[in-house]
PDB file of N, CA, C and O in Angstrom:
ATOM      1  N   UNK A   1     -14.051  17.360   1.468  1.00  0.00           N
ATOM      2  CA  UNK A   1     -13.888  15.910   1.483  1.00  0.00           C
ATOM      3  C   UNK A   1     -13.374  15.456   2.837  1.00  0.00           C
ATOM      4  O   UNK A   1     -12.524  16.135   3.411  1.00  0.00           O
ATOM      5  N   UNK A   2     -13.812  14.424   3.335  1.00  0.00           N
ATOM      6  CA  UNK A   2     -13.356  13.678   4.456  1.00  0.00           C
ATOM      7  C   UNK A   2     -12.452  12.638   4.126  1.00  0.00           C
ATOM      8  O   UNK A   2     -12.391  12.014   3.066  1.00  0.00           O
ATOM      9  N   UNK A   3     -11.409  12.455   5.653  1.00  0.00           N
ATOM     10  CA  UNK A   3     -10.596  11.402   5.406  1.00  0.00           C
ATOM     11  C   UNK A   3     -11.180  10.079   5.423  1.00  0.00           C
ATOM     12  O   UNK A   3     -12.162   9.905   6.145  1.00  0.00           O
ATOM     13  N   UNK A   4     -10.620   8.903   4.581  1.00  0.00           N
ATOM     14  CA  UNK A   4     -11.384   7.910   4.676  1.00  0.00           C
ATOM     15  C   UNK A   4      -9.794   7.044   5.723  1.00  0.00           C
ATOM     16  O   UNK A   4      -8.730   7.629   5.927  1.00  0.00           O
ATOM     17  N   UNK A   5     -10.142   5.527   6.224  1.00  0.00           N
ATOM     18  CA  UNK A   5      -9.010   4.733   6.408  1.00  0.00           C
ATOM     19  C   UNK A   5      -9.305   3.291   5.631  1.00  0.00           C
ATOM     20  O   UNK A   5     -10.311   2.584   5.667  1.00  0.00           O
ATOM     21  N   UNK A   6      -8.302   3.155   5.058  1.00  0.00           N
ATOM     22  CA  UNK A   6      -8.080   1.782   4.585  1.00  0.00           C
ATOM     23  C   UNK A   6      -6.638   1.456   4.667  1.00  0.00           C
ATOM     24  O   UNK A   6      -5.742   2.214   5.039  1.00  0.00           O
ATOM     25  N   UNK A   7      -6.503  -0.094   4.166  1.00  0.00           N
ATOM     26  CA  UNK A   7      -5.473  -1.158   4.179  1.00  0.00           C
ATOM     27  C   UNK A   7      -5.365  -1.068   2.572  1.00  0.00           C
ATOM     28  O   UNK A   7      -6.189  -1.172   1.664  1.00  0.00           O
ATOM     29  N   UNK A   8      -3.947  -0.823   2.630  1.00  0.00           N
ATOM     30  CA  UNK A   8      -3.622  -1.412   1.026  1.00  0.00           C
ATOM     31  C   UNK A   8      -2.910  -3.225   1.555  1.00  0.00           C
ATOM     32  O   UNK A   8      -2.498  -3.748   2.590  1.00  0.00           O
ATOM     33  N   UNK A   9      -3.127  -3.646   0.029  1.00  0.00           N
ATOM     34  CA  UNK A   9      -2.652  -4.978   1.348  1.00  0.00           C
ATOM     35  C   UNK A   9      -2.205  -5.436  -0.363  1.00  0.00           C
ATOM     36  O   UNK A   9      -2.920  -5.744  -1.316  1.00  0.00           O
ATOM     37  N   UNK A  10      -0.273  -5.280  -0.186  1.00  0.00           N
ATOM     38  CA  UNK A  10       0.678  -5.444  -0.929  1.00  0.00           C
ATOM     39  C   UNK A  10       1.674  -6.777  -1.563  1.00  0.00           C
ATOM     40  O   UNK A  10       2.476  -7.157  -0.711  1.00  0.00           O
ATOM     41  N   UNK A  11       1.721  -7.174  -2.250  1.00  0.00           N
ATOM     42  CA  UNK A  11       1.823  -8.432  -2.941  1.00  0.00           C
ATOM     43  C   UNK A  11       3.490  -7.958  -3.531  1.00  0.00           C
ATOM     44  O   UNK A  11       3.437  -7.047  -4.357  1.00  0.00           O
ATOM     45  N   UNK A  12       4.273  -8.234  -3.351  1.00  0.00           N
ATOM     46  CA  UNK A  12       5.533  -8.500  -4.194  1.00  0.00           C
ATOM     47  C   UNK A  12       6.293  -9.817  -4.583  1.00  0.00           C
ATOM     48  O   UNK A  12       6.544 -10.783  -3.862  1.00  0.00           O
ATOM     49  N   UNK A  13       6.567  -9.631  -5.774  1.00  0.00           N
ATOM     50  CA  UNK A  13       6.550 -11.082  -6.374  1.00  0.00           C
ATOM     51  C   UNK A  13       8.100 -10.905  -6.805  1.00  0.00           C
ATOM     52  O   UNK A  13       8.576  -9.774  -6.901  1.00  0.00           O
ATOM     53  N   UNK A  14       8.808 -11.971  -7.040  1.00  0.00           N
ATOM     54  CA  UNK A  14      10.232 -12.141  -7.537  1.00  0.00           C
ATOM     55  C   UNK A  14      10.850 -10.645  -6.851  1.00  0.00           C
ATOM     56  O   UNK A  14      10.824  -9.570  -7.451  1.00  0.00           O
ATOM     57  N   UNK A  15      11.251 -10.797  -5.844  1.00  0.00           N
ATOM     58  CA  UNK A  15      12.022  -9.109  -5.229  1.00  0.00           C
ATOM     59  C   UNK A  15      13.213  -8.782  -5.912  1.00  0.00           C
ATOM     60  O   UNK A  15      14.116  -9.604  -6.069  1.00  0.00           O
ATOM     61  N   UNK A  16      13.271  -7.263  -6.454  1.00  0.00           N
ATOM     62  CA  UNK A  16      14.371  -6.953  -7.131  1.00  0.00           C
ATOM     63  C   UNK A  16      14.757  -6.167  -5.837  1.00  0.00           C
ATOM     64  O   UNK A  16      14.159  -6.404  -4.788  1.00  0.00           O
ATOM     65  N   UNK A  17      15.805  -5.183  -5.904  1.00  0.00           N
ATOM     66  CA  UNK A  17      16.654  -3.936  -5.896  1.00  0.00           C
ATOM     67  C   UNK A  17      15.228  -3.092  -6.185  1.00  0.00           C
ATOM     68  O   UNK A  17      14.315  -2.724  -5.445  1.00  0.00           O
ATOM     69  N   UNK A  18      15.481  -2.971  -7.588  1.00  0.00           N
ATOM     70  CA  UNK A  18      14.815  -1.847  -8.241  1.00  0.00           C
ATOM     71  C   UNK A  18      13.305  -1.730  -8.114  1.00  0.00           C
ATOM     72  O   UNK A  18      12.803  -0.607  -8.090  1.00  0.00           O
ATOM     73  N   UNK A  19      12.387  -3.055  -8.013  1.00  0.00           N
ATOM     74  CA  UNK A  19      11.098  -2.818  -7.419  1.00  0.00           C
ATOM     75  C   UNK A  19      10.995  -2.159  -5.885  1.00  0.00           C
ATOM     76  O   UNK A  19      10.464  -1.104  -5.538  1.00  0.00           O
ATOM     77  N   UNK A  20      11.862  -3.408  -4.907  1.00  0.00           N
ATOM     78  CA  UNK A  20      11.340  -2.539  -3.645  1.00  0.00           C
ATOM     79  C   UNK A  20      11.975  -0.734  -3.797  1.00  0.00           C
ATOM     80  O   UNK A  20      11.414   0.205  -3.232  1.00  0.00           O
ATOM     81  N   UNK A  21      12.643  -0.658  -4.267  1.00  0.00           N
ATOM     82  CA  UNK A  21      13.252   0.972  -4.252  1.00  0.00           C
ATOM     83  C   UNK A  21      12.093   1.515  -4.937  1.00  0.00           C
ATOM     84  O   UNK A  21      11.722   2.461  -4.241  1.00  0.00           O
ATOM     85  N   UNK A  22      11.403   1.412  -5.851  1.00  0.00           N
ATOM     86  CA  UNK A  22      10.309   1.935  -6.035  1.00  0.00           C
ATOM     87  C   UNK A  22       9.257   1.927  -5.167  1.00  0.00           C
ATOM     88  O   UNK A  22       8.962   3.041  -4.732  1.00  0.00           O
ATOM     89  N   UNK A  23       8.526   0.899  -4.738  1.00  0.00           N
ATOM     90  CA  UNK A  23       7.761   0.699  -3.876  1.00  0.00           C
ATOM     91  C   UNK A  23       7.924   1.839  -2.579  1.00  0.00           C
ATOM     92  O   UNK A  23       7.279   2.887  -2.625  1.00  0.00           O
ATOM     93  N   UNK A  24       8.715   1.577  -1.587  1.00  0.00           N
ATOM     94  CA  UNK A  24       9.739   2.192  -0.473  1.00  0.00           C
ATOM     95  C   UNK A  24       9.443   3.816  -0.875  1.00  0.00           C
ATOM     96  O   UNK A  24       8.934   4.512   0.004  1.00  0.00           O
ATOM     97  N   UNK A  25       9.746   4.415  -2.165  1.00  0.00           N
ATOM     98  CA  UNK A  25      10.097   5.800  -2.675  1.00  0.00           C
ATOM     99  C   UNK A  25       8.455   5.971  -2.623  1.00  0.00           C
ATOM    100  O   UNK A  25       8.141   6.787  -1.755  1.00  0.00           O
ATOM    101  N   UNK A  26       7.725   5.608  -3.081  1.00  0.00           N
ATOM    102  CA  UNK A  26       6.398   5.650  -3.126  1.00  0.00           C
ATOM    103  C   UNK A  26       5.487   5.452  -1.981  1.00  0.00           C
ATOM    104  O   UNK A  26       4.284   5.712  -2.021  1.00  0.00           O
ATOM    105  N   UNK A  27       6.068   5.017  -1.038  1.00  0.00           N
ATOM    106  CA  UNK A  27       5.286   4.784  -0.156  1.00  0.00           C
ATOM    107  C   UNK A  27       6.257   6.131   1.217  1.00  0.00           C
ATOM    108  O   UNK A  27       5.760   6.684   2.198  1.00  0.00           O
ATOM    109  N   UNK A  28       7.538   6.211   0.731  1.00  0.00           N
ATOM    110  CA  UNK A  28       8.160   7.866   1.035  1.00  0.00           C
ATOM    111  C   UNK A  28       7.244   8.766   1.199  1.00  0.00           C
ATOM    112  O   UNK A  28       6.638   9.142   2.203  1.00  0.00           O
ATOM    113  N   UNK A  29       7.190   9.195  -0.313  1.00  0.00           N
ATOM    114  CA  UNK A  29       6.244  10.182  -0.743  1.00  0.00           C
ATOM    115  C   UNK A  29       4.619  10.888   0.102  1.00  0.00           C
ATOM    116  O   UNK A  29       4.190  12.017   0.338  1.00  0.00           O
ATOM    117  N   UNK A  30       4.024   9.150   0.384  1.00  0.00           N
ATOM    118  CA  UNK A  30       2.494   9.265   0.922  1.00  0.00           C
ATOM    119  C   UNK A  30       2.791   9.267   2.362  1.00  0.00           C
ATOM    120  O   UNK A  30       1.841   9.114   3.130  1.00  0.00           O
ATOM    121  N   UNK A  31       3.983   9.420   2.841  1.00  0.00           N
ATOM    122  CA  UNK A  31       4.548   9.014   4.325  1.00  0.00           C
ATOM    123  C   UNK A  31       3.158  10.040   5.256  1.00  0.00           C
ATOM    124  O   UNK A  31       2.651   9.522   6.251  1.00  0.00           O
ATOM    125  N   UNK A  32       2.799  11.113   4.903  1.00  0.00           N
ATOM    126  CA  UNK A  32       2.081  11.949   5.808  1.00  0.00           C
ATOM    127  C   UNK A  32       0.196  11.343   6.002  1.00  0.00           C
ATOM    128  O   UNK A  32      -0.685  11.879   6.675  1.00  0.00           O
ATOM    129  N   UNK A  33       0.116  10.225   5.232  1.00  0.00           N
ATOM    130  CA  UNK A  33      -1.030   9.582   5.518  1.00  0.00           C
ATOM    131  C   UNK A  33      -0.928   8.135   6.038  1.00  0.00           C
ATOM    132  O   UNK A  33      -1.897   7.474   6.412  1.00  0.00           O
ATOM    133  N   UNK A  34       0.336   7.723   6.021  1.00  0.00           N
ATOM    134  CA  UNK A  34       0.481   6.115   6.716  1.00  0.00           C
ATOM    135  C   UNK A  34       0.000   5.876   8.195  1.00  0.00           C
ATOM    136  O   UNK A  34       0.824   6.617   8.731  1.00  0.00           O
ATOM    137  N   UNK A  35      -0.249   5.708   8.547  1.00  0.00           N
ATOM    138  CA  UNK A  35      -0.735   5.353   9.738  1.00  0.00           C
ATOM    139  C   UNK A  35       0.734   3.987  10.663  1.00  0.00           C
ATOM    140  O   UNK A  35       1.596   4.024  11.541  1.00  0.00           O
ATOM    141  N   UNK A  36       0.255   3.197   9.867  1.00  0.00           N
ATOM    142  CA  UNK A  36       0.993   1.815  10.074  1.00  0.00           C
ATOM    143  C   UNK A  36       1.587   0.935   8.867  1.00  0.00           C
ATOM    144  O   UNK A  36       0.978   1.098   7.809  1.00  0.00           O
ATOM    145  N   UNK A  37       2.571   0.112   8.832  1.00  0.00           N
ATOM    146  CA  UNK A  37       3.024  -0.560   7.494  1.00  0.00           C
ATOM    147  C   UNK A  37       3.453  -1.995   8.521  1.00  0.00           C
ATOM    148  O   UNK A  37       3.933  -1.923   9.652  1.00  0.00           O
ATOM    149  N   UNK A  38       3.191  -3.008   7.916  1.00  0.00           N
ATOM    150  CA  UNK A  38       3.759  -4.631   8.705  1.00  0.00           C
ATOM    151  C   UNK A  38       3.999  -5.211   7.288  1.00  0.00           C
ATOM    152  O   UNK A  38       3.208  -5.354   6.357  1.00  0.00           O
ATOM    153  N   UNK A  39       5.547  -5.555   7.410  1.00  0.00           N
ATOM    154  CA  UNK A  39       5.876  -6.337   5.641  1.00  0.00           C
ATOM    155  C   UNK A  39       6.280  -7.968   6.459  1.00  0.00           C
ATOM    156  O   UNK A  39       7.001  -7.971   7.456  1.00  0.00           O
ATOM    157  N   UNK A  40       5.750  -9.179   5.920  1.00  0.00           N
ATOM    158  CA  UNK A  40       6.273 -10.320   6.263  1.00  0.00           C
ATOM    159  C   UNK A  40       7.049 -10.965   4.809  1.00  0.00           C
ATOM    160  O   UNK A  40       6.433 -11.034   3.745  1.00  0.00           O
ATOM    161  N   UNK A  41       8.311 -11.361   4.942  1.00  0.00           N
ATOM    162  CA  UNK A  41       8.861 -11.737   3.608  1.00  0.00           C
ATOM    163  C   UNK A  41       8.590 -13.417   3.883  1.00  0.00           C
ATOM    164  O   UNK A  41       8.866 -14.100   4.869  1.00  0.00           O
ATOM    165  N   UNK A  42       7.872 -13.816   2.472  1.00  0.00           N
ATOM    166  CA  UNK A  42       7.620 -14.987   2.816  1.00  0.00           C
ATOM    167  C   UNK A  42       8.753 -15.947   2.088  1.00  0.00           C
ATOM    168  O   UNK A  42       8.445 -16.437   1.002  1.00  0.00           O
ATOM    169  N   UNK A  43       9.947 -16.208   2.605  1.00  0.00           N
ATOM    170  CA  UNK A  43      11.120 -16.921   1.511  1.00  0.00           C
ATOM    171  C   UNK A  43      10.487 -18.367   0.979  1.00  0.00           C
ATOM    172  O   UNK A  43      10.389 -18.367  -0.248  1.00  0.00           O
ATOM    173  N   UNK A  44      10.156 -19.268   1.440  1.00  0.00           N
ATOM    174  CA  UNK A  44       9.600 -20.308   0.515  1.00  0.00           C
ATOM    175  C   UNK A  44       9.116 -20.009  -0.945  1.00  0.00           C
ATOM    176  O   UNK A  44       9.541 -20.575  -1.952  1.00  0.00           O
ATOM    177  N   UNK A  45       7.956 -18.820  -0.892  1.00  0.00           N
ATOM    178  CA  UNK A  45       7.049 -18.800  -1.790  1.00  0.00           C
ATOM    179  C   UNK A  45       7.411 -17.596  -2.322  1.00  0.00           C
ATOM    180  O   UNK A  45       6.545 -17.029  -2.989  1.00  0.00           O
ATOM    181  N   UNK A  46       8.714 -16.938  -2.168  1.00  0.00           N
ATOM    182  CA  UNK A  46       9.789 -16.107  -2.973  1.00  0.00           C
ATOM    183  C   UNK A  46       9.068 -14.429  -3.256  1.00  0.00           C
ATOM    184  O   UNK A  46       9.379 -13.564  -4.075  1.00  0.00           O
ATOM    185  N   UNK A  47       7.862 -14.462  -2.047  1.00  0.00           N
ATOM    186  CA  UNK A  47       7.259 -12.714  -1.999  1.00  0.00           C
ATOM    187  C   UNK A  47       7.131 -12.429  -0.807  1.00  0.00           C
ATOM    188  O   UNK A  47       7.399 -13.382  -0.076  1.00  0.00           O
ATOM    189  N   UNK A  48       6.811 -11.454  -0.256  1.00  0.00           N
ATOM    190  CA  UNK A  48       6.859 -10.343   0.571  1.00  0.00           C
ATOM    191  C   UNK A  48       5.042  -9.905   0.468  1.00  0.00           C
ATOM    192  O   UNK A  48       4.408  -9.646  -0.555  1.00  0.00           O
ATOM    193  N   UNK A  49       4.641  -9.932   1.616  1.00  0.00           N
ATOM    194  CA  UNK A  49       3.501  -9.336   1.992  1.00  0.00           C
ATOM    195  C   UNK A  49       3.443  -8.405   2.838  1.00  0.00           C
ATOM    196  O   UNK A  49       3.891  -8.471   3.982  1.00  0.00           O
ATOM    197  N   UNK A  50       2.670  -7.103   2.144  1.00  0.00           N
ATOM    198  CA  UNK A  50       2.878  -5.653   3.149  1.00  0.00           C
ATOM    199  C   UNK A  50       1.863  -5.517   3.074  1.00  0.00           C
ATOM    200  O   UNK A  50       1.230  -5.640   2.025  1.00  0.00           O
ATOM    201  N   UNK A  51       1.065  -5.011   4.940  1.00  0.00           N
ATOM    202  CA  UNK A  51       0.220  -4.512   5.318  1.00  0.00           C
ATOM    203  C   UNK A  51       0.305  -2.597   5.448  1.00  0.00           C
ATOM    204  O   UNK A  51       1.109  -2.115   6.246  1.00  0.00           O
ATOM    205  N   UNK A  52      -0.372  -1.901   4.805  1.00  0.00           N
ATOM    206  CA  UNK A  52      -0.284  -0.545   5.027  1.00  0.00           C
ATOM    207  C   UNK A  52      -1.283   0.199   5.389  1.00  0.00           C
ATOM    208  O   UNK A  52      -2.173   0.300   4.545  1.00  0.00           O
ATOM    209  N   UNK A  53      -1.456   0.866   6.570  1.00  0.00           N
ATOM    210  CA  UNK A  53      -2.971   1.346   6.948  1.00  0.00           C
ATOM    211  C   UNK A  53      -3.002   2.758   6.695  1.00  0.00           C
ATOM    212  O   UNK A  53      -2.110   3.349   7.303  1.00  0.00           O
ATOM    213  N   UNK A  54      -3.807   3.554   5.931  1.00  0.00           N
ATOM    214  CA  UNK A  54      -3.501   4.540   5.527  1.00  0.00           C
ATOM    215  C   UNK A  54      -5.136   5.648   5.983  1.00  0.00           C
ATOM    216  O   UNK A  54      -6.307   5.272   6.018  1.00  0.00           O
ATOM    217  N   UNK A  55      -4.586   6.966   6.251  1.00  0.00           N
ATOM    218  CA  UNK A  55      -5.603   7.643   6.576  1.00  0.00           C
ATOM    219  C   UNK A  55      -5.490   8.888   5.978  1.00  0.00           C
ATOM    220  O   UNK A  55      -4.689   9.738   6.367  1.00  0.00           O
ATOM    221  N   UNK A  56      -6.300   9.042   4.993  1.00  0.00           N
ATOM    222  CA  UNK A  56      -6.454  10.156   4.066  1.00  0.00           C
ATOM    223  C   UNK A  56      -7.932  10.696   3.061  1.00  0.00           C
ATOM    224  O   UNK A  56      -9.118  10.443   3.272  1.00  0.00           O
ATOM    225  N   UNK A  57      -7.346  11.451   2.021  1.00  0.00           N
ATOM    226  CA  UNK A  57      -8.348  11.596   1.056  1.00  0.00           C
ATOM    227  C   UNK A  57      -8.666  10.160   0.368  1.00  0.00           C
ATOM    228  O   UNK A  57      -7.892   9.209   0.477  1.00  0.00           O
ATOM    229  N   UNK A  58      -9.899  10.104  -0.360  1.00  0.00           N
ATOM    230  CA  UNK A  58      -9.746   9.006  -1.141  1.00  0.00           C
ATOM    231  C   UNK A  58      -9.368   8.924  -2.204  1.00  0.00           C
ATOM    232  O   UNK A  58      -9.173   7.841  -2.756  1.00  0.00           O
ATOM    233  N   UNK A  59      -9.162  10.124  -2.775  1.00  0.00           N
ATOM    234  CA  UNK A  59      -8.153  10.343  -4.179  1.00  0.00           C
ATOM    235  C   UNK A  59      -6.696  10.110  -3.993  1.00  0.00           C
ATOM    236  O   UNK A  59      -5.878   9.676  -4.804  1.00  0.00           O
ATOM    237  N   UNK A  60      -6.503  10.576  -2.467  1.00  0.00           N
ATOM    238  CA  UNK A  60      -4.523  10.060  -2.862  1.00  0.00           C
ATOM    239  C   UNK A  60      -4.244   8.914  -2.251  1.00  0.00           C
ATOM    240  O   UNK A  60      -3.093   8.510  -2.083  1.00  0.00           O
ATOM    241  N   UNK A  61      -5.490   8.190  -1.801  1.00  0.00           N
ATOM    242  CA  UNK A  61      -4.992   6.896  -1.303  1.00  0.00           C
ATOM    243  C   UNK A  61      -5.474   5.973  -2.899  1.00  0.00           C
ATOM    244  O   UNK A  61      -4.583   5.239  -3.327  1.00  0.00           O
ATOM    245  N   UNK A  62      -6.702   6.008  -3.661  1.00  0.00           N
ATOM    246  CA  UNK A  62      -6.265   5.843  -4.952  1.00  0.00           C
ATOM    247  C   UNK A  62      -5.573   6.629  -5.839  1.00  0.00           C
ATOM    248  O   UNK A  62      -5.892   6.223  -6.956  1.00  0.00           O
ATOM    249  N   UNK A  63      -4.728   7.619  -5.949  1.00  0.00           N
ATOM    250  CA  UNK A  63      -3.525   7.589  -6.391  1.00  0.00           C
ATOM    251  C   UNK A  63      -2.462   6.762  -5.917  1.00  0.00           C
ATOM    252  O   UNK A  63      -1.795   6.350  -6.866  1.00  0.00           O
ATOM    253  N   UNK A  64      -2.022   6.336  -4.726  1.00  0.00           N
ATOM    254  CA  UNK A  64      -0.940   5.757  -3.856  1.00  0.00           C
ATOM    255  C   UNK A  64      -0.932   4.295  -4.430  1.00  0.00           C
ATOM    256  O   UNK A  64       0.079   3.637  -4.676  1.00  0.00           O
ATOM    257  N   UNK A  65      -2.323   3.877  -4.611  1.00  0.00           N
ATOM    258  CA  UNK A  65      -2.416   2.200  -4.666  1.00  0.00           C
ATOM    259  C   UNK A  65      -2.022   2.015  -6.608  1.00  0.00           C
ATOM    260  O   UNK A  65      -1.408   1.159  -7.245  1.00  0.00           O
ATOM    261  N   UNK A  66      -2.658   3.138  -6.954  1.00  0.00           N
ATOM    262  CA  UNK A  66      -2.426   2.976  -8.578  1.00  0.00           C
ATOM    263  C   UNK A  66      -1.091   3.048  -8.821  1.00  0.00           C
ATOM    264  O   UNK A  66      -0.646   2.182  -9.574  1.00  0.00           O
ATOM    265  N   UNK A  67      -0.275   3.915  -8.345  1.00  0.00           N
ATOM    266  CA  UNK A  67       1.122   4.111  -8.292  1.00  0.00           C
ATOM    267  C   UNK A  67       1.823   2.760  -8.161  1.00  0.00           C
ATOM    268  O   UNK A  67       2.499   2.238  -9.048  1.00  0.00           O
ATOM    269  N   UNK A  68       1.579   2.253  -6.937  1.00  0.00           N
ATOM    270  CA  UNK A  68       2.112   1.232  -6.311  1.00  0.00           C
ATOM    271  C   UNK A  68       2.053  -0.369  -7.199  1.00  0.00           C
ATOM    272  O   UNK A  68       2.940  -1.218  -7.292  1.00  0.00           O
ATOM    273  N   UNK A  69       0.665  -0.363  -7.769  1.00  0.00           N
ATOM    274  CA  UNK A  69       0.567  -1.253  -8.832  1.00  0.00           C
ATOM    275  C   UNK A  69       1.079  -0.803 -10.234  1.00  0.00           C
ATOM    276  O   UNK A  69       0.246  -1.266 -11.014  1.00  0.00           O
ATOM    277  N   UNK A  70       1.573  -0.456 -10.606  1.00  0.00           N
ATOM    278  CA  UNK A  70       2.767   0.031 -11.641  1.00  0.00           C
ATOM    279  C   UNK A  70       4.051  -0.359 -11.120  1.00  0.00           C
ATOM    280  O   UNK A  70       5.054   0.056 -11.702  1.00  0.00           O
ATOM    281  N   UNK A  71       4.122  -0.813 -10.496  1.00  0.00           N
ATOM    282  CA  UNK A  71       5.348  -1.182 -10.069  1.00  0.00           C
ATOM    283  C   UNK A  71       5.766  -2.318 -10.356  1.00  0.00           C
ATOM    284  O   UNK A  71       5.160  -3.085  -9.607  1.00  0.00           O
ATOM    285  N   UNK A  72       6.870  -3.243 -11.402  1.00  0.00           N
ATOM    286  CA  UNK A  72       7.122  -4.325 -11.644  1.00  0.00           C
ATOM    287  C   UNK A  72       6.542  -5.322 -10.682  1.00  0.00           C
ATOM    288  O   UNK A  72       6.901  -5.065  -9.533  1.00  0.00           O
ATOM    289  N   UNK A  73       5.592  -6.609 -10.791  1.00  0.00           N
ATOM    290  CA  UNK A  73       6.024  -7.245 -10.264  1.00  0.00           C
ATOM    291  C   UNK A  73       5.641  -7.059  -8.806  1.00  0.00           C
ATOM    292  O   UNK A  73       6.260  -7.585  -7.881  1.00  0.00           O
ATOM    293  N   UNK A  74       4.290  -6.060  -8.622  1.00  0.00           N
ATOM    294  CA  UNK A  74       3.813  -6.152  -7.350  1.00  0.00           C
ATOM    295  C   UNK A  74       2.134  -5.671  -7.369  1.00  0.00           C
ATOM    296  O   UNK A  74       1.603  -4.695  -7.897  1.00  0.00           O
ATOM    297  N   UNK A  75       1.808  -6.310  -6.910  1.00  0.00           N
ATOM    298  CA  UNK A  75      -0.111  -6.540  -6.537  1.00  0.00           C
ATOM    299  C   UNK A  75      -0.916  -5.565  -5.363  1.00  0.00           C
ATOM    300  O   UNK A  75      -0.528  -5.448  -4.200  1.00  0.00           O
ATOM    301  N   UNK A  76      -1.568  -5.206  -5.677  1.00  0.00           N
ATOM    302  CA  UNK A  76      -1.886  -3.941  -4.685  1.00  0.00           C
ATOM    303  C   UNK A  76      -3.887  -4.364  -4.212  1.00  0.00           C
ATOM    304  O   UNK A  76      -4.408  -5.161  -4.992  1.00  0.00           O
ATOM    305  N   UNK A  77      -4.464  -4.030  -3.475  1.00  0.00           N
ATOM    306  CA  UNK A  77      -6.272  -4.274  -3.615  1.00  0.00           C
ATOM    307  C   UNK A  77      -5.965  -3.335  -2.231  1.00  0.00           C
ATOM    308  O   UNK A  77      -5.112  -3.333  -1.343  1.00  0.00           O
ATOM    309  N   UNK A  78      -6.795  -2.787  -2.471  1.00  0.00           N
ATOM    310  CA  UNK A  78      -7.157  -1.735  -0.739  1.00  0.00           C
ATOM    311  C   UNK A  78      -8.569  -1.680  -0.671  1.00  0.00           C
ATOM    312  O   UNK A  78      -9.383  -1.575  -1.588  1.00  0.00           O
ATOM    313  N   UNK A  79      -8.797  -1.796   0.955  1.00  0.00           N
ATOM    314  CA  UNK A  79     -10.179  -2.514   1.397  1.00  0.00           C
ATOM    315  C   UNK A  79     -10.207  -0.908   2.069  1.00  0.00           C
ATOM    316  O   UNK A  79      -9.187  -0.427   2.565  1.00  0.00           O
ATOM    317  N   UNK A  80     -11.739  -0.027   2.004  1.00  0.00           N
ATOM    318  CA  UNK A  80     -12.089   0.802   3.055  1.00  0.00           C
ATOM    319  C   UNK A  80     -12.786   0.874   3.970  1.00  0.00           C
ATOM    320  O   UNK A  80     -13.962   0.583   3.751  1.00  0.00           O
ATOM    321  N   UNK A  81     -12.434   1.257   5.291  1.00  0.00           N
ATOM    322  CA  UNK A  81     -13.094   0.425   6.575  1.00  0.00           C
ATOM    323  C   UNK A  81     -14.434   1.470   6.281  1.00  0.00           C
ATOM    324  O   UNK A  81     -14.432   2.516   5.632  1.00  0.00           O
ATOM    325  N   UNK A  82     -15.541   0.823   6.973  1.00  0.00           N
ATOM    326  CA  UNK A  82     -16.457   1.632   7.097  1.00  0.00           C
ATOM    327  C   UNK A  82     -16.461   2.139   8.464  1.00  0.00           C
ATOM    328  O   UNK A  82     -16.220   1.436   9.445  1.00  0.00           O
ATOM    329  N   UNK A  83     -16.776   3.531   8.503  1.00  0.00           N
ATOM    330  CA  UNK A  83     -16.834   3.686   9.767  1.00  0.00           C
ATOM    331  C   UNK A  83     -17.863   4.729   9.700  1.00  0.00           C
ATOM    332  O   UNK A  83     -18.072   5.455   8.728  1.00  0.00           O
ATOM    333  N   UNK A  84     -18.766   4.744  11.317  1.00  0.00           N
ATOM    334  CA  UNK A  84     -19.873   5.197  10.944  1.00  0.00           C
ATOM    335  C   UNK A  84     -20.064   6.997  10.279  1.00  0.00           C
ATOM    336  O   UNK A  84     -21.138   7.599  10.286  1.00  0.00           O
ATOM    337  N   UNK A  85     -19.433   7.270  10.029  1.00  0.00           N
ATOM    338  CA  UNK A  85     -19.331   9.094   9.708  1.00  0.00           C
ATOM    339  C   UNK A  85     -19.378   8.452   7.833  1.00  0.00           C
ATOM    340  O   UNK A  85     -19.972   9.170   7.028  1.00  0.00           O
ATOM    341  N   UNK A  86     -18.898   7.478   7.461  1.00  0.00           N
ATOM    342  CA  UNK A  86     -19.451   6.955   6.193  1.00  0.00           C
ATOM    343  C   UNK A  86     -20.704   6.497   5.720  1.00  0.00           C
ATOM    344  O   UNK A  86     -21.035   6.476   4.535  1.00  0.00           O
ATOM    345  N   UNK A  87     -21.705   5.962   7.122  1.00  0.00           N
ATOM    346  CA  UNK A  87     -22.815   5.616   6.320  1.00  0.00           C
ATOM    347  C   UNK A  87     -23.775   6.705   5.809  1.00  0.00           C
ATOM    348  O   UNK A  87     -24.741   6.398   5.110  1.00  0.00           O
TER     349      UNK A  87
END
């Protein structure tokens, strides 16, 4: 299997303690495929948007995103770039 790269592109809603500590622990874990992470907390509209660029298998980057959406209270969609060794 080849590595693929994609963006998980992360939604947290009402921020606890205990969600981002999950989130954070989980995104620990996959630390050896992150590439890049950019979180903007948006206080008006009371969530947090995280950019995560990840370069791996495509099974543990869908494991990572499934994980991550189990998580109280946070939204996950990951886009995979195409690049040409994919077509």
């Amino acid at each position: 299997m080849e590595n693929k790269i994609a963006i998980l592109s992360i939604v947290v809603n009402q921020k606890t303690a205990e969600n981002i500590d999950q989130l954070n622990s989980l995104l620990h874990d996959y630390q050896d495929m992150i590439v890049g992470r950019m979180g903007i907390p948006y206080r008006e509209r009371k969530v947090s948007l995280i950019a995560v660029i990840v370069d791996g298998l495509e099974d543990d980057i869908n494991s990572l995103s499934g994980k991550l959406g189990m998580v109280p209270n946070v939204t996950v969609k990951t886009s995979y770039a195409n690049t040409k060794d994919d077509r």
